[in-house]
N, C-alpha and C positions, 0 to 999 in steps of 0.2 A: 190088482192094485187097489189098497184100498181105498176108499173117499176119505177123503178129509175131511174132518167136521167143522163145519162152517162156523161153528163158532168160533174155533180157532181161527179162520182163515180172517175173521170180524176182528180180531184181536191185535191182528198184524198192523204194524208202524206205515202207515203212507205218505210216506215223507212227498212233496210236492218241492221242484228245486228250482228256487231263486237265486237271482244272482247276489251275492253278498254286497253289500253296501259298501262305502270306503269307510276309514278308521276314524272318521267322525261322530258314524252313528253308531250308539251302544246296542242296538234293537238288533237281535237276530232270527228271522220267523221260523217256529216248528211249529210243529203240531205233535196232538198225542203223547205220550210220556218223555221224550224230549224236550217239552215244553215246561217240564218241570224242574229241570235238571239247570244248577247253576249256571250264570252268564261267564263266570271265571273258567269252569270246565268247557264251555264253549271254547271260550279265547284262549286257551293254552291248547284245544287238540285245533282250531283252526286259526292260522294268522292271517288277519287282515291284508290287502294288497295296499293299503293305503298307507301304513306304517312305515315311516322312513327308518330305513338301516342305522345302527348304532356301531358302529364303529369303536375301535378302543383309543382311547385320546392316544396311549403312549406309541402308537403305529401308524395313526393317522397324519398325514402330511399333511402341514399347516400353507396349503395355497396363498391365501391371501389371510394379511389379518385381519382386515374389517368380517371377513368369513366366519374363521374361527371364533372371533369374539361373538356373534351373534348365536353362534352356536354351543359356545360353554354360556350364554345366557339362556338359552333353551334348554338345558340341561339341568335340572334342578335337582338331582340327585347326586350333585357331585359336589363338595364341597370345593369355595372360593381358591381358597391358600394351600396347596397341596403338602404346606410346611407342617400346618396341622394336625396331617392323617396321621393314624396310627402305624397303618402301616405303609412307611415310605414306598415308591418304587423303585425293584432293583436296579444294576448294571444294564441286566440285559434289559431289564422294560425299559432302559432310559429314553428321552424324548429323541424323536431325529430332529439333524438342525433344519428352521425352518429356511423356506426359500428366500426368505431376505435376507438372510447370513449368507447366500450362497451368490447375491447379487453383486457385479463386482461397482467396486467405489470406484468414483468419479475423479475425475482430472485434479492435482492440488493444484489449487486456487495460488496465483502468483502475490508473493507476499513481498513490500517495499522494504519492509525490518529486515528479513531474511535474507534479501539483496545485497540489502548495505553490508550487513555481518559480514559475510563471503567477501564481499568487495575490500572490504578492511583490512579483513586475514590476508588475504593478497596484496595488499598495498603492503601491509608490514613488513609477510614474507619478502617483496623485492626491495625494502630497504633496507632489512638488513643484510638482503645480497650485496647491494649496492654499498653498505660500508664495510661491507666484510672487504670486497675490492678494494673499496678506496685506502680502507688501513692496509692493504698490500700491497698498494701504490706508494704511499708515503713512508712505509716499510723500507723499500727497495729502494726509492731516492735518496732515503737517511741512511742509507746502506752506500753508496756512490759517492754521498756526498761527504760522507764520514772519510770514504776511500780518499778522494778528492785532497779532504784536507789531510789526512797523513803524508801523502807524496807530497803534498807543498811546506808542510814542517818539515819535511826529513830533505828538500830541498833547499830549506831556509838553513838549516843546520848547516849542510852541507857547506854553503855560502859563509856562512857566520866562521866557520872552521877553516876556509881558505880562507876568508880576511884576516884571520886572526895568528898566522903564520908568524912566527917572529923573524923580526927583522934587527938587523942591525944601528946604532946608534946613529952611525954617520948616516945612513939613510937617510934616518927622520931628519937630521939637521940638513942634507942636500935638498930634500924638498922641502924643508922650510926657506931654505933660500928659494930656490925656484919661483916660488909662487909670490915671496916679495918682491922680484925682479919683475913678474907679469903682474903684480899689483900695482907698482912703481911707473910701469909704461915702456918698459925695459922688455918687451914680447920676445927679440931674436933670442939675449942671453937666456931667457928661461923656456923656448924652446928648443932650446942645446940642452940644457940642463936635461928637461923631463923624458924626450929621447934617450937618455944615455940611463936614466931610472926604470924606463920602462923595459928597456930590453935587458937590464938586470934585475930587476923583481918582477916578471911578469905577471906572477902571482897575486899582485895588491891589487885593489880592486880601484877604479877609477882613475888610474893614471892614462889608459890609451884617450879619457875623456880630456885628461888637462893637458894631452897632448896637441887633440885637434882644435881646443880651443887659445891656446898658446898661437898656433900655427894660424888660423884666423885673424887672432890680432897683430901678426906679424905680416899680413898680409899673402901668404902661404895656402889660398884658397883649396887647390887640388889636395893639399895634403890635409887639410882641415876636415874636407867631405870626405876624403880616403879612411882617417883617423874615427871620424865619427860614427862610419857605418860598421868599423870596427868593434866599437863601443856596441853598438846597440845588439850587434851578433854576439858578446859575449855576453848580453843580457845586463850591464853595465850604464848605469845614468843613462838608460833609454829615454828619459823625458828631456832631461835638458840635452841631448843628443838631439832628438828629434828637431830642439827646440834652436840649435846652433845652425843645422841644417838650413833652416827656416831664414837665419839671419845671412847663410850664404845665398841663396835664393836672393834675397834683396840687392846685394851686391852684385846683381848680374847684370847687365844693363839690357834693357826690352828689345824685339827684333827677334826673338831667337822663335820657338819651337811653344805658344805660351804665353799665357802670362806669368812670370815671377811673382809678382803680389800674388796671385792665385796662387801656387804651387807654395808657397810662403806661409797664406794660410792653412793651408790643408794638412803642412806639417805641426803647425804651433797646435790645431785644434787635437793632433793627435798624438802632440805631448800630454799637452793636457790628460787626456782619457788615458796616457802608460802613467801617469802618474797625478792622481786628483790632490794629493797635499804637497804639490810643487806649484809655487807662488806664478815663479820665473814666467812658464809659457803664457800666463795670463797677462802679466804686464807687457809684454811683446807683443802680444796680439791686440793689446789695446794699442798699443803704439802705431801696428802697422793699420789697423782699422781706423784711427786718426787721420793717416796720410793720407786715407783714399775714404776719407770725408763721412765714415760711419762713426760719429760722433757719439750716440747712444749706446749703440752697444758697446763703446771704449771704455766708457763708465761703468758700464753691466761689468768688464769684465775686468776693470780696475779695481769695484769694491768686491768682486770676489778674491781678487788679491788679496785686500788688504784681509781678508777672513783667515786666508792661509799662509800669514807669515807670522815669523816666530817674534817674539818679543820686543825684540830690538831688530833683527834684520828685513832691512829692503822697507820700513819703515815710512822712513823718510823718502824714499821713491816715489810710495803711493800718496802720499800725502801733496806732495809737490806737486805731481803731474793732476792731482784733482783740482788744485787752487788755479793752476795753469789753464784746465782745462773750463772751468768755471770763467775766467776773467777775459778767455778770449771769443766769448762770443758774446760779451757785453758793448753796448755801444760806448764811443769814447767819453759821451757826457755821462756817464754811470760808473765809471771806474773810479775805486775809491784812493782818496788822495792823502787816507792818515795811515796806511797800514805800516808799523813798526818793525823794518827788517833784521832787529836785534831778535828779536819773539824767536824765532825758528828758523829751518832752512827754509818754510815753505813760505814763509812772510819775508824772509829775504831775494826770493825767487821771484816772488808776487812783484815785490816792489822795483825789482830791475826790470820786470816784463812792464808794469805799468807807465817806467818812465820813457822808453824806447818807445810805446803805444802813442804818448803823448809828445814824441819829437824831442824829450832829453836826454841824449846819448852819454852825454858827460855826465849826467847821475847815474845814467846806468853800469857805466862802463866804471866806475867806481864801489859801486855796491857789489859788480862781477869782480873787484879784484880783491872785495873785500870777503867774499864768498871761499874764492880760491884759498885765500891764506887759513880759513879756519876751519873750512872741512876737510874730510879726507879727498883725494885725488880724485881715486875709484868714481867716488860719488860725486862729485864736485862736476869731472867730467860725464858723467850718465845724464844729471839734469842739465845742463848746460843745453846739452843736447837733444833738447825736449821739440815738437815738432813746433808748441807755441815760439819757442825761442829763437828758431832756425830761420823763421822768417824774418830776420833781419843781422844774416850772416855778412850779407852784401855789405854792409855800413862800416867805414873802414873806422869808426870809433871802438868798436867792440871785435873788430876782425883778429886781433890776437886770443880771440879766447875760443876759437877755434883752430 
């Protein structure tokens, strides 16, 4: 083996080995011909432990961002605005999304606008459920009611077409007698007459009426009430049937099962209601409510009278019986002493009542006969018979006019 020459062995690199320093210091100690040799050729064949890792931004996951911002601040090799670069990054380099996109969002926050909206749409929607019903409510009623009134026109008709039956000539002339014989005061012969019309026309309408009331004033009570209920079953002058009834009732005498004036009213109120433009039940009921001292409401139902009578008839009923009723609850020193019993019947009425009030029966009884001669009967006896008048039946000055 041979020796080495020492001077080569002098020649050799004796590197001495320290520890490297962190990436702070740029110093790296050699010795000997390394020591000549660039610091760049150093730092590319050894890397620093101190050197933090560079990562590639488009891989790197963005933890936090106050992180990341500090760290594209440390980053000076990279431009700001990556809108900039030349060369964009692709698809695939694209960014991953960071973890605050990946955060989930919080509770939405309860909003009073929002409320109401909702609240609105809903109230809407159930109104116009609610009229959608109601217009098929009012639908269906006008649908009924329609119904309603066709069966009661084609009722009406029906009635109109049996009254309108033709009759014969003498007919009409036997009930025009008739009826002046019970206008006359003549009741028996004209209820012979309208019995014997009615069981030959039965047809016409209102004759079973002027039967039972014929038979009333002939004093034929059973057959009057028989007559009348008849009337009212064939759907015939139900009001003034009701209201005849009413007058039989009075004629009953107290004791029985009742009171008569009770049962009295209860039919007149329910003439009335078969028929609201019949005069008739009104003045009867003021009548009977007089006798039994309801004085207020006799007037209530007197001037409804007079609202529903026709032009000329029953007139003069209402008229009279208000003056009447007016002058008998005045004290004697107030009763007026010029009233002109030529004026009217109601001022001749007045004036017979005022003279009897003050004890002159001989005036009265002379203005009653002057009454009688110039109205009609009918009428003559209806007010005669007033309840102011009747008190003073007893007095045998005036006792023929009863």
């Amino acid at each position: 083996m041979t020796e080495q020459n020492p001077s080569n062995e002098e020649k050799k690199i004796k590197i001495k080995p320290r520890n490297l320093k962190t990436a702070s210091s740029d110093e790296d100690v050699v010795e000997g011909e390394e020591a000549a040799k660039p610091a760049s050729k150093l730092a590319s064949r050894v890397q620093p432990t101190g050197m933090p890792f560079e990562a590639r931004a488009q891989s790197r996951p963005r933890a936090v961002v106050g992180e990341s911002e500090s760290f594209e601040k440390q980053r000076g090799d990279e431009p700001e605005n990556e809108s900039t670069s030349p060369n964009p990054p692709s698809a695939d380099d694209a960014p991953e999304p960071s973890v605050k996109s990946v955060i989930p969002t919080a509770k939405p926050v309860f909003r009073l606008g929002s409320w109401i909206r909702r609240s609105l749409r809903r109230h809407v929607k159930v109104q116009r459920a609610l009229a959608v019903f109601a217009g098929v409510l009012v639908l269906v009623a006008w649908m009924f009611y329609s119904l309603g009134g066709a069966i009661r026109q084609s009722q009406m008709i029906a009635e109109i077409v049996r009254q309108g039956v033709d009759i014969p000539a003498e007919f009409q002339a036997q009930l025009d007698a008739a009826l002046k014989s019970l206008r006359d005061g003549d009741a028996e012969k004209a209820l012979g007459q309208l019995i014997v019309l009615e069981r030959e026309n039965s047809s016409v309408s209102s004759l079973t009426y002027l039967v039972a009331l014929a038979a009333m004033q002939s004093g034929d009570s059973d057959k009057a009430l028989t007559k009348a209920n008849e009337s009212i079953a064939k759907k015939e002058r139900i009001s003034d049937s009701l209201a005849l009834k009413a007058v039989l009732e009075t004629q009953k005498r107290a004791g029985g099962f009742g009171d008569p004036r009770v049962r009295a009213e209860a039919l007149l109120r329910q003439a009335m209601l078969a028929d609201e433009a019949n005069s008739s039940p009104c003045i009867e009921l003021a009548t009977l409510l007089r006798y039994r001292g309801r004085h207020e409401e006799a007037k209530q139902f007197l001037e409804a009278a007079r609202s529903r009578l026709n032009p000329v008839d029953s007139h003069a009923v209402v008229d009279t019986s208000l003056a009447l009723l007016n002058l008998q609850f005045l004290p004697d020193g107030e009763l007026p002493a010029d009233i002109n019993p030529d004026k009217d019947v109601a001022s001749l009425f007045s004036a017979a009542y005022v003279a009897m009030r003050k004890g002159d029966f001989t005036r009265a009884a002379d203005l009653l006969r002057t009454g009688r001669e110039r109205f009609p009967s009918d009428l003559y006896y209806y007010l005669v018979n007033d309840p102011a008048m009747r008190k003073f039946v007893s007095r045998p000055e005036v006792a023929e006019f009863y």
